[in-house]
N, C-alpha and C positions, 0 to 999 in steps of 0.2 A: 504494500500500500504506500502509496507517496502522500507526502504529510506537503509539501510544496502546493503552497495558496494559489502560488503565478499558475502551474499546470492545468490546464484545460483540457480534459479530454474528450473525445468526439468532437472538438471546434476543428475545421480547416485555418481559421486563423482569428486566433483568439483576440480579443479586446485590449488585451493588456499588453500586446507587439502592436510596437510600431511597422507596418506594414506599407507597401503600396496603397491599400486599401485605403488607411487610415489619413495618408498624407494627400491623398486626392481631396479630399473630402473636407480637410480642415480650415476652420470658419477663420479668416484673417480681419483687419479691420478691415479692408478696402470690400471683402464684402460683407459683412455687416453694415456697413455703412449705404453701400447696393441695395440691400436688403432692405434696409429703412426706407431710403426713399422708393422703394419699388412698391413695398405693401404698404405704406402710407403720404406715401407723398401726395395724395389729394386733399388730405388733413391739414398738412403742417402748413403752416404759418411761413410765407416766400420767403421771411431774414433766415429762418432754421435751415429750407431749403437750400437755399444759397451757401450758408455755411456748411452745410454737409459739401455739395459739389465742391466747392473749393477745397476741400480738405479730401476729397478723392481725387481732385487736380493734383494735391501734394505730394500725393503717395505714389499716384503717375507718376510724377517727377522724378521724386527722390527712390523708386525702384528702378527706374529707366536712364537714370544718371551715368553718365560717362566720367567714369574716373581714374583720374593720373596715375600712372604706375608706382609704387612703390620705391624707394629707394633701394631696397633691396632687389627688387624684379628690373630695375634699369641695371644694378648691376651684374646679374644672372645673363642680359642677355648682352651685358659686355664679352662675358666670361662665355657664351655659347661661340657668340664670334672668330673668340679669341682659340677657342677650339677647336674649331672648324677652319679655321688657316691655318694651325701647327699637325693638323692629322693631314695624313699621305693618305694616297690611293691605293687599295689593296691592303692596305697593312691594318693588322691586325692588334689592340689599346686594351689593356687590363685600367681599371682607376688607379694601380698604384703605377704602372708606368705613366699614366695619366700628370699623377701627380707628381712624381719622381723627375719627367721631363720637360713638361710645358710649363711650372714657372708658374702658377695660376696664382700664386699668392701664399704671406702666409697663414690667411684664416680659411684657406679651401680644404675642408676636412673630404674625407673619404665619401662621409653620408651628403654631405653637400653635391660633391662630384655626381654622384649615382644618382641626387633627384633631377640635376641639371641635365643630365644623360640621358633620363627618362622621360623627360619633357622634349627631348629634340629626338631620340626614337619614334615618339606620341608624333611628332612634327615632321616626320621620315626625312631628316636630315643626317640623322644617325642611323646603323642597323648593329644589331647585338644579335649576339650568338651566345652561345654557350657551350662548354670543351672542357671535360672531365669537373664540372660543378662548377668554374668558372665563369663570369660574365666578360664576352670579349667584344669590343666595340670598335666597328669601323665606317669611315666616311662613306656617306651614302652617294652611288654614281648614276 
């Protein structure tokens, strides 16, 4: 017998997971505030009206906002660059040759290297292989 509250048995997916299901579905302001004015908006009073739209103007806005790169992501993609001119053709880059020979600095840690490498494989600017549990990385042609 399982003594665990969270377990549900017979549910395909229970209430108390976070699922697809459940992130579909979940009530944010912008629509609750939809929702106001949809089911009663012949009610309200036009200043309420008004202020509701405008504050579902804001939330437009401020979800659809374009924003500046980070200081850190402007230098990530110095450091993509800079790896992508010092890798050859054909040849074959572990991260610690990685780091051992291109100079990338001294706060470029190994876990660093790997997400930046991961993001330009994601980008097919890079392709990775793998050779006896190794990850080996070479410039994409």
């Amino acid at each position: 017998m399982c003594y665990n509250k969270y377990v549900n048995k017979g549910k395909e997916n229970p209430t108390n997971q976070k699922g697809i299901d459940t992130m579909a579905t979940k009530m944010t302001n912008k629509n609750a505030l939809t929702y106001v004015l949809d089911t009663f908006g012949a009610d309200l009073p036009a200043d309420v009206a008004e202020k509701l739209n405008g504050m579902i103007a804001q939330l437009d806005k401020k979800s659809g906002a374009e924003r500046k790169p980070t200081a850190r992501q402007v230098e990530n993609a110095k450091v993509k660059e800079d790896i992508l001119s010092k890798m050859e053709d054909n040849v074959l880059y572990t991260v610690g040759d990685m780091l051992k020979t291109f100079g990338l600095g001294e706060d470029m840690t190994s876990q660093r290297l790997t997400a930046i490498l991961s993001q330009m494989v994601e980008a097919q600017t890079v392709t990775k292989s793998k050779e006896k549990g190794k990850s080996l990385f070479s410039k994409a042609v």
